[in-house]
PASEBA-1860 file (N, C-alpha, C; in nm, 3 decimals):
! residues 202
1> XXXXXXXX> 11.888/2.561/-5.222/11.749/2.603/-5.240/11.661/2.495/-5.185 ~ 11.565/2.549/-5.098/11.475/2.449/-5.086/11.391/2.376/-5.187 ~ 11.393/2.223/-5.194/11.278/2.171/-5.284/11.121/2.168/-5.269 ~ 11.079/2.199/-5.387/10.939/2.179/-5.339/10.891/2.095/-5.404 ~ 10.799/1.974/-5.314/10.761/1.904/-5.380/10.673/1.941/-5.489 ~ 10.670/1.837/-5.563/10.616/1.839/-5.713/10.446/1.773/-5.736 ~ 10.413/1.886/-5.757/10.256/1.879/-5.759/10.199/1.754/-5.850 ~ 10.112/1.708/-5.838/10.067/1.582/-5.948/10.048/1.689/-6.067
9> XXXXXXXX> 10.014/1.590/-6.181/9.994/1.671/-6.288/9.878/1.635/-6.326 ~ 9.761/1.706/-6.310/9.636/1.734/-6.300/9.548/1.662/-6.429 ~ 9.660/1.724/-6.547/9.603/1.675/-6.645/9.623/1.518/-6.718 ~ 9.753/1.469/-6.622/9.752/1.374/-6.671/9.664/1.245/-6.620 ~ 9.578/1.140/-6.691/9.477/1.070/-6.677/9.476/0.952/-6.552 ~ 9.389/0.937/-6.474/9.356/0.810/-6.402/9.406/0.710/-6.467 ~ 9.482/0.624/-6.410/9.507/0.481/-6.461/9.376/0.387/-6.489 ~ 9.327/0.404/-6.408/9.174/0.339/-6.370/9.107/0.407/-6.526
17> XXXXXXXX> 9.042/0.534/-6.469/8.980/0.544/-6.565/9.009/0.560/-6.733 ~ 9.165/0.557/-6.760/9.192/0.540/-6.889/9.185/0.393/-6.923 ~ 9.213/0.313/-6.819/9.177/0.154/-6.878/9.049/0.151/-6.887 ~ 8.927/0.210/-6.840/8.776/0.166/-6.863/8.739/0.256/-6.982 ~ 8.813/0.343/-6.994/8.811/0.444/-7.186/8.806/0.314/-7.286 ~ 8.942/0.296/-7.263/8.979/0.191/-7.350/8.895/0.112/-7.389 ~ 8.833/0.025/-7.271/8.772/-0.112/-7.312/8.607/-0.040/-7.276 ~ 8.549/-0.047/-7.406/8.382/-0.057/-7.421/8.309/-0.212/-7.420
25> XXXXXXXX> 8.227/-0.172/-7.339/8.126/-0.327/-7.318/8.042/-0.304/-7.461 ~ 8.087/-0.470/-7.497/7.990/-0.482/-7.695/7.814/-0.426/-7.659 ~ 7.785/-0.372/-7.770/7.684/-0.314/-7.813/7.532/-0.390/-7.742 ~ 7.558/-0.488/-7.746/7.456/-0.607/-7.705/7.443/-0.606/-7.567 ~ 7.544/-0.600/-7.519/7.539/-0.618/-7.346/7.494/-0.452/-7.295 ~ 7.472/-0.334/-7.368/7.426/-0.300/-7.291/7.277/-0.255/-7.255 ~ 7.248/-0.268/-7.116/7.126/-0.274/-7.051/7.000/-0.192/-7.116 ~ 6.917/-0.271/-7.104/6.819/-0.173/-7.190/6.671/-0.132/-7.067
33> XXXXXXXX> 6.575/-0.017/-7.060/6.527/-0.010/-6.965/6.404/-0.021/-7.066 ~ 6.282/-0.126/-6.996/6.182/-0.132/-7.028/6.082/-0.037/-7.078 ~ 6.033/-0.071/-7.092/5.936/0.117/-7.126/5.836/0.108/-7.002 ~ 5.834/0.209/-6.952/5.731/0.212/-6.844/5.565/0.147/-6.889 ~ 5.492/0.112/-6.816/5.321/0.082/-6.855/5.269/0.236/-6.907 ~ 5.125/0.191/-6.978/5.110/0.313/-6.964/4.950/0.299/-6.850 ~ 4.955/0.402/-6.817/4.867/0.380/-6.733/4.680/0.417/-6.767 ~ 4.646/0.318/-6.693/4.507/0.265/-6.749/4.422/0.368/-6.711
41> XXXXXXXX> 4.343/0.470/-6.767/4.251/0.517/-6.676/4.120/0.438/-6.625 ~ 4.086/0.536/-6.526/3.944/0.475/-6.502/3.843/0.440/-6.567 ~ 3.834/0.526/-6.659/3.679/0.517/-6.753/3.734/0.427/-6.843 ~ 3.824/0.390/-6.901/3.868/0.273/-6.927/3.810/0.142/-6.981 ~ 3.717/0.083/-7.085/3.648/-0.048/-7.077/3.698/-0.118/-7.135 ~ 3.736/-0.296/-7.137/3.801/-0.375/-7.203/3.712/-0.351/-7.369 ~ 3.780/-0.378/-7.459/3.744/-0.394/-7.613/3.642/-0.512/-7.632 ~ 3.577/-0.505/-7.757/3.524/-0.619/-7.807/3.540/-0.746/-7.791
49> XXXXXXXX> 3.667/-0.737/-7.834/3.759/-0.868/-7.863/3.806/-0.917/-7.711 ~ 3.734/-0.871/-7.609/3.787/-0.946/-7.456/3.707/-1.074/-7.435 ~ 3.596/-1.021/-7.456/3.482/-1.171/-7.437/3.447/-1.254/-7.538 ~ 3.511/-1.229/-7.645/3.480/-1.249/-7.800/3.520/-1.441/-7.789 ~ 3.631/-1.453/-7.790/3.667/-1.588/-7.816/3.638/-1.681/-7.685 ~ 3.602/-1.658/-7.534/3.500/-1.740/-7.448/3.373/-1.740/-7.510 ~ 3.337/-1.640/-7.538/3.177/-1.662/-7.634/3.171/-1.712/-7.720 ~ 3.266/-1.761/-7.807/3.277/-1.767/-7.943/3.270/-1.943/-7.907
57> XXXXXXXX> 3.336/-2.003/-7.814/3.383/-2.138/-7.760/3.241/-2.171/-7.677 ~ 3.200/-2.097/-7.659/3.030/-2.152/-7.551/2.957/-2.152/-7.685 ~ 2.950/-2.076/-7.784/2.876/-2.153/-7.902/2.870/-2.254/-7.912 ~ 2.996/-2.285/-7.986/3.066/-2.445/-8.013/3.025/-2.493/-7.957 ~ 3.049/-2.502/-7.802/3.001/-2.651/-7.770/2.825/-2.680/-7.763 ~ 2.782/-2.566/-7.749/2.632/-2.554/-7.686/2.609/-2.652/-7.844 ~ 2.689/-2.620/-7.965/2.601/-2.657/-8.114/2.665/-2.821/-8.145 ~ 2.786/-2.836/-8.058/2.830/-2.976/-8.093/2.731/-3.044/-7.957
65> XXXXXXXX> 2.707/-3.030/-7.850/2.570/-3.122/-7.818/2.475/-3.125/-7.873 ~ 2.424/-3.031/-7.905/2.258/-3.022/-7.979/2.298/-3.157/-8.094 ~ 2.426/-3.111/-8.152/2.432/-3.213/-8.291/2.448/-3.348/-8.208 ~ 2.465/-3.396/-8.111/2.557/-3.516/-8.011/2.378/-3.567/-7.999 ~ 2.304/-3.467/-7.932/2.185/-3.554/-7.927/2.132/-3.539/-7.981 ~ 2.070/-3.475/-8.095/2.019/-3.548/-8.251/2.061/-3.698/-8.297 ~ 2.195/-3.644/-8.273/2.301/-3.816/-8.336/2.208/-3.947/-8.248 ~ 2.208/-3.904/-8.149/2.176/-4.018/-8.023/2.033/-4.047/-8.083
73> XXXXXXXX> 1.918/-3.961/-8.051/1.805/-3.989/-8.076/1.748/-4.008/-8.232 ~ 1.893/-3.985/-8.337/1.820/-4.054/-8.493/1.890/-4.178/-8.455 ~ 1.997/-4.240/-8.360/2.014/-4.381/-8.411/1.918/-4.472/-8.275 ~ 1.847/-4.426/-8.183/1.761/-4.483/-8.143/1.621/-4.507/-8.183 ~ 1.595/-4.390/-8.290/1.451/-4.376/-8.409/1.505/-4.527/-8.492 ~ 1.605/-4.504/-8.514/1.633/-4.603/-8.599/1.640/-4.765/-8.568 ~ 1.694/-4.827/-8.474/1.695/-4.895/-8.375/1.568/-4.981/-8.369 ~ 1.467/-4.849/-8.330/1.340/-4.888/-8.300/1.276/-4.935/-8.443
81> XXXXXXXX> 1.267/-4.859/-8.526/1.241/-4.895/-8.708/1.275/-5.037/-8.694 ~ 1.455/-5.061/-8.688/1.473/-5.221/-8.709/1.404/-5.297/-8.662 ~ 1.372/-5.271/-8.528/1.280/-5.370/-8.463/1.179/-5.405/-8.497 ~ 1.086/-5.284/-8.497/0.934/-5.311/-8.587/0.922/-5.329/-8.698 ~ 1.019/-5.335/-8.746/1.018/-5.432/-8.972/1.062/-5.557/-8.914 ~ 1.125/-5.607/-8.839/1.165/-5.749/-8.799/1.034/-5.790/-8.767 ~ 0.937/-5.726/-8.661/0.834/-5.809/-8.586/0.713/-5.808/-8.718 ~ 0.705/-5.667/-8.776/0.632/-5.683/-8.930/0.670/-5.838/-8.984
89> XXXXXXXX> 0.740/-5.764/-9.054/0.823/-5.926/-9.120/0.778/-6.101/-9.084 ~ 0.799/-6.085/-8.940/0.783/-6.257/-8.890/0.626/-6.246/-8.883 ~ 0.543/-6.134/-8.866/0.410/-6.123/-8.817/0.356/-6.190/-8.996 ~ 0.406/-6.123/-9.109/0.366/-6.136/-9.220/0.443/-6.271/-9.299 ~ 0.507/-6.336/-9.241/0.554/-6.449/-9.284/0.482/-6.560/-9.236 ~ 0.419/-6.522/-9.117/0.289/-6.625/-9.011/0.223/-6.662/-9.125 ~ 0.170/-6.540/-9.139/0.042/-6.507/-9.171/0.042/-6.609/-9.325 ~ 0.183/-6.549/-9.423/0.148/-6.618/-9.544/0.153/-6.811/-9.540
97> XXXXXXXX> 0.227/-6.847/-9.443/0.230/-7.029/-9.403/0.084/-7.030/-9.368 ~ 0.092/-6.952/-9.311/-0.138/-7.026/-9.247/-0.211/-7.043/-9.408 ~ -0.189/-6.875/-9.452/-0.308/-6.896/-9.581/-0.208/-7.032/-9.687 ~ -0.086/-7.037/-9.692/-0.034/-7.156/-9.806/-0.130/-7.319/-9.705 ~ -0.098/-7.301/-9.601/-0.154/-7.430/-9.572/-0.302/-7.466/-9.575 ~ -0.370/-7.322/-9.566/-0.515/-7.355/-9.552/-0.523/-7.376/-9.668 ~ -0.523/-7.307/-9.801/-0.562/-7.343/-9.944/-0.502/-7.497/-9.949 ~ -0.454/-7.574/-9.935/-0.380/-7.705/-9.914/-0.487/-7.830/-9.856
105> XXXXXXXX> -0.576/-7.751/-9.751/-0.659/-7.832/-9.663/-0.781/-7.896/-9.732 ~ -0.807/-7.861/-9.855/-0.914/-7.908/-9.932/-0.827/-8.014/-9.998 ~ -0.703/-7.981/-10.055/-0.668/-8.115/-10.070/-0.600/-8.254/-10.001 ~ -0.630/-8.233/-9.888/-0.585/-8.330/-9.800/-0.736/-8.366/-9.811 ~ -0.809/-8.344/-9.762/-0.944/-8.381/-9.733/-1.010/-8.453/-9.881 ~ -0.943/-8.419/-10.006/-1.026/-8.538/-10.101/-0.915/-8.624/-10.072 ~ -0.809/-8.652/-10.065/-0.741/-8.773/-10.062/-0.803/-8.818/-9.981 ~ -0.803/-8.795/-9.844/-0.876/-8.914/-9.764/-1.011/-8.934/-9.815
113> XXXXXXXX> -1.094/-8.833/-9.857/-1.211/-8.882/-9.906/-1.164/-9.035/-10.022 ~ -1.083/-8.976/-10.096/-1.038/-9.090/-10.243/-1.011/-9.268/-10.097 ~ -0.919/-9.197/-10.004/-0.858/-9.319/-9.950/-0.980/-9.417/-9.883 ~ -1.107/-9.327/-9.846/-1.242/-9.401/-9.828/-1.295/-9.468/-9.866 ~ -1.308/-9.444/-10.054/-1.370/-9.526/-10.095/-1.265/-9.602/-10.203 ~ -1.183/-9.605/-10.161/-1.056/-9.723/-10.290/-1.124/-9.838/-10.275 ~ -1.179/-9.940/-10.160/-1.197/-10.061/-10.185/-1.345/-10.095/-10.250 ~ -1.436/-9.951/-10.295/-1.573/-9.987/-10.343/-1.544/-9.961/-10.516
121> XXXXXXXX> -1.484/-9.915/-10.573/-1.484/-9.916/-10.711/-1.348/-9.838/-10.732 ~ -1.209/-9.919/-10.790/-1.079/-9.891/-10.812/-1.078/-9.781/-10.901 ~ -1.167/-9.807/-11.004/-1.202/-9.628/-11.107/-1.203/-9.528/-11.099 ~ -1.291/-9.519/-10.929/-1.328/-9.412/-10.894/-1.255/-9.372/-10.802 ~ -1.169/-9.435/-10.746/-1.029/-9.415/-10.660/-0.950/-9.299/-10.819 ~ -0.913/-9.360/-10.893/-0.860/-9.328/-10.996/-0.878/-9.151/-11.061 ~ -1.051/-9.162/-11.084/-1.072/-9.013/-11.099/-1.088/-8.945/-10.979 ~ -1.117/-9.017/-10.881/-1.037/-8.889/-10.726/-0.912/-8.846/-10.718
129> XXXXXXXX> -0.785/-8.938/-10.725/-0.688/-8.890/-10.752/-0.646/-8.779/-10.846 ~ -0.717/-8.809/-10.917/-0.693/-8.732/-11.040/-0.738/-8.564/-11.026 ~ -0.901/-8.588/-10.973/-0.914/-8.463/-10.951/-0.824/-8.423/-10.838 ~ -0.784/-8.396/-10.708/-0.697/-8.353/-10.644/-0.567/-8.385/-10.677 ~ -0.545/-8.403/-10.790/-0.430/-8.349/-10.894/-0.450/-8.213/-10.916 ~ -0.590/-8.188/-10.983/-0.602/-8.078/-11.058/-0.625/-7.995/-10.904 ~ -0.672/-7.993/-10.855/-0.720/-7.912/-10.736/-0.588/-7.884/-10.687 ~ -0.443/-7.962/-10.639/-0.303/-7.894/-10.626/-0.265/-7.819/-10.711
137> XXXXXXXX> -0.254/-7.842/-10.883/-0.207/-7.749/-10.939/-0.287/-7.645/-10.945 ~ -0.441/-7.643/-10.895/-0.465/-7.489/-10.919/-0.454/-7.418/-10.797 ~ -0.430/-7.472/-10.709/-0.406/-7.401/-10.568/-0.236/-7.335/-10.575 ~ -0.169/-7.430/-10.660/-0.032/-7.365/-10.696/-0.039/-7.272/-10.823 ~ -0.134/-7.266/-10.846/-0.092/-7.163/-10.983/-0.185/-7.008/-10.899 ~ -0.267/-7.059/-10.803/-0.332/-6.956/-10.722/-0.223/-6.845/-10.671 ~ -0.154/-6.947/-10.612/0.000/-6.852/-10.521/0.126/-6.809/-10.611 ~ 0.084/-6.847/-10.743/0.207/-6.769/-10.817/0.255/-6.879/-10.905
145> XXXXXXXX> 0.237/-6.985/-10.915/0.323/-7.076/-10.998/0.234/-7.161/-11.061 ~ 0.231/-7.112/-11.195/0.140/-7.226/-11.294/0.224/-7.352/-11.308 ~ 0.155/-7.450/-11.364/0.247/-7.557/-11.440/0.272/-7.594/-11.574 ~ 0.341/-7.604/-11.582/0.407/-7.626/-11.727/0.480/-7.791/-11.749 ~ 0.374/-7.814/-11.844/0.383/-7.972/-11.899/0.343/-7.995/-12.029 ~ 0.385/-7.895/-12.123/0.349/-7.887/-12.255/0.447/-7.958/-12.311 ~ 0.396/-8.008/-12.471/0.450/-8.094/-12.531/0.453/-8.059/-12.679 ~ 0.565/-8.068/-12.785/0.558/-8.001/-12.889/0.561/-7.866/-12.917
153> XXXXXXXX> 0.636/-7.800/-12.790/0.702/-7.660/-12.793/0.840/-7.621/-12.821 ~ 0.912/-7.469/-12.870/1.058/-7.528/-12.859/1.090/-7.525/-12.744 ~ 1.208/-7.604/-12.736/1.306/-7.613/-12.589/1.358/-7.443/-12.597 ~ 1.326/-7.411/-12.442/1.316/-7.291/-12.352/1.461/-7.341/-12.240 ~ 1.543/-7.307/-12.228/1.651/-7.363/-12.131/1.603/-7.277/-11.986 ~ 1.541/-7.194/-12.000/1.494/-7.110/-11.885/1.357/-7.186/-11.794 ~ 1.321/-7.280/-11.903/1.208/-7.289/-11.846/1.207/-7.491/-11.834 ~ 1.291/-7.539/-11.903/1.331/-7.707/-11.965/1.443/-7.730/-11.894
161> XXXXXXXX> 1.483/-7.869/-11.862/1.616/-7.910/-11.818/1.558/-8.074/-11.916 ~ 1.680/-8.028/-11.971/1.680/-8.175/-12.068/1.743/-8.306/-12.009 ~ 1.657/-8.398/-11.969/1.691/-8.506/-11.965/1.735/-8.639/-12.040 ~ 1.724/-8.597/-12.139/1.769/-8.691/-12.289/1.722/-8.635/-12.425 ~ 1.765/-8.714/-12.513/1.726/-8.666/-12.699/1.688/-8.789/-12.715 ~ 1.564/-8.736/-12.852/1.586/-8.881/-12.894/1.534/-8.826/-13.022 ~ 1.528/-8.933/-13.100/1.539/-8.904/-13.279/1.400/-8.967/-13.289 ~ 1.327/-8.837/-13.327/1.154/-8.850/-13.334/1.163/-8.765/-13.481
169> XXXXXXXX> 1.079/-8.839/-13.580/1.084/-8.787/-13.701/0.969/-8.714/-13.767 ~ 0.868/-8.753/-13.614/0.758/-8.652/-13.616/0.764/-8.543/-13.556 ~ 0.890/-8.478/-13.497/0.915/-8.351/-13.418/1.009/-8.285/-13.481 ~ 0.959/-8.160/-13.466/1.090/-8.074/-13.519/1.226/-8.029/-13.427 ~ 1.333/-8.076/-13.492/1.433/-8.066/-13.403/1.425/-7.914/-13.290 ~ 1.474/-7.999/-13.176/1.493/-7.898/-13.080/1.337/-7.854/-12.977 ~ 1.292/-7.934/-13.002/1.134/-7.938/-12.938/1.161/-8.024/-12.827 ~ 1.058/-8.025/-12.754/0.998/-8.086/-12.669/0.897/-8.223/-12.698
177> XXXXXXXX> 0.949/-8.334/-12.651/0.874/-8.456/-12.727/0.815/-8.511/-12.635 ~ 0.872/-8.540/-12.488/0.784/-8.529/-12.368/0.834/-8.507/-12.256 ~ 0.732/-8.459/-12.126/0.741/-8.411/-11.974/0.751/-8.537/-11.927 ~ 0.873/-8.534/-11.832/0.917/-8.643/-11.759/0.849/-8.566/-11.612 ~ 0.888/-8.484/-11.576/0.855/-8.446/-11.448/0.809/-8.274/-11.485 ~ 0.675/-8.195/-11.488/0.655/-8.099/-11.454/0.717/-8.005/-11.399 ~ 0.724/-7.875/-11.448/0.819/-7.803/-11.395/0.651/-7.652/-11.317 ~ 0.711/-7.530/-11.260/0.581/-7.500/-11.169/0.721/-7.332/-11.168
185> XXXXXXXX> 0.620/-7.258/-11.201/0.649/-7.093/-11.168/0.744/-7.029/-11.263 ~ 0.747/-6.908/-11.297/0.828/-6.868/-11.452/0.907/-6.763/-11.369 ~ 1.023/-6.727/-11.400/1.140/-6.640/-11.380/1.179/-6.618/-11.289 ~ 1.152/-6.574/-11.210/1.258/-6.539/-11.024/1.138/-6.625/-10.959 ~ 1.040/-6.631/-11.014/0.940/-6.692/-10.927/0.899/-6.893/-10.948 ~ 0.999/-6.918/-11.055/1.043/-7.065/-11.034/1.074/-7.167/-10.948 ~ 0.964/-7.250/-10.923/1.000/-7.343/-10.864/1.100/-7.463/-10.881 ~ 1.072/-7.499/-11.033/1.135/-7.576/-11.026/1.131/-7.562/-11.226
193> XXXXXXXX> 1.230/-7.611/-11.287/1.207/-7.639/-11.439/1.149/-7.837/-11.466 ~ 1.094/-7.765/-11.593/1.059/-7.872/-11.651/1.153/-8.023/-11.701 ~ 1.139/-8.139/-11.637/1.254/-8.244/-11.691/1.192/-8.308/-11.829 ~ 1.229/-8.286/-11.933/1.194/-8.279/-12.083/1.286/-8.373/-12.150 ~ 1.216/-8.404/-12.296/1.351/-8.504/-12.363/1.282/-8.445/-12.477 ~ 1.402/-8.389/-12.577/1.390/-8.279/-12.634/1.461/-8.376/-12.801 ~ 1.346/-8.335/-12.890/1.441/-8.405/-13.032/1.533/-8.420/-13.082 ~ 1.620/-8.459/-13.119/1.744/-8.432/-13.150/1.772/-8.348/-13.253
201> XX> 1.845/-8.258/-13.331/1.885/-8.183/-13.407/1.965/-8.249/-13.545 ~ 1.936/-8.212/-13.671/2.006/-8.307/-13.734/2.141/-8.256/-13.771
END
């Protein structure tokens, strides 16, 4: 009998394609397709929110200069202030040395008057001095500072610097028995305290 060859068998599978059955590419790897745009029409206008935050930033800065030169021109207001209380200041410090020295000028002028006549009567040298004594302390009690040379007061530590004790039985302890050196002006406005010798305490 003749043979006939033997037909493939139709149904049985591709080598090929039963090995690519088999093996699936993992879940992850496969390709994903973008989503198309969608498309813009014409009439179309950008939103609110397009020009919103460039506008929002041209504020800002337009309001941080305005504040930049305020800043500038209060510390040059100021500047200028310092200057003119300085030139105040030295202008009004002139001013008070002229008037302390002029009230002063009457008493220069009796001393030399006193120094004129010392060699015609020594007495009267004596009560010249004396008066431009009084004529300094009232020119100092004029500008703020009386004098203080009292005697038989109590000791004031604010106003006394004790220079010794001594045992006086006509004073009551803790007094003032006598002014060694004058003291001139009371509380912030002190010149100087009184040098005193003050009774002793028993």
């Amino acid at each position: 009998m003749p043979s006939h060859p033997q037909e493939p068998d139709t149904a049985a599978a591709d080598p090929v394609e039963s090995a690519a059955e088999g093996v699936r590419p993992p879940r992850g790897d496969l390709p994903r397709s973008a989503p198309a745009p969608r498309p813009q029409a014409a009439h179309d206008e950008p939103g609110p929110d397009a020009a919103g935050p460039a506008s929002a930033e041209d504020e800002y800065t337009a309001a941080i200069r305005e504040l930049e030169d305020r800043w500038r021109r209060a510390l040059a207001d100021l500047d200028n202030l310092r200057k003119r209380h300085a030139r105040e200041l030295e202008r009004e410090r002139t001013a008070e040395r002229s008037r302390t020295a002029a009230a002063f000028l009457p008493v220069l002028d009796n001393l030399e008057l006193a120094l004129t006549h010392a060699g015609a009567d020594p007495s009267a040298v004596v009560q010249g001095v004396r008066a431009v004594r009084d004529q300094a302390v009232n020119v100092l009690e004029l500008l703020g500072y009386p004098r203080h040379a009292e005697t038989g007061i109590a000791f004031d530590p604010a106003r006394h610097e004790v220079v010794g004790v001594v045992q006086d039985p006509d004073a009551p302890p803790g007094t003032v028995v006598e002014v060694l050196r004058p003291g001139y002006g009371d509380g912030e406005r002190q010149l100087r305290p009184a040098a005193v010798t003050v009774a002793k305490r028993e």
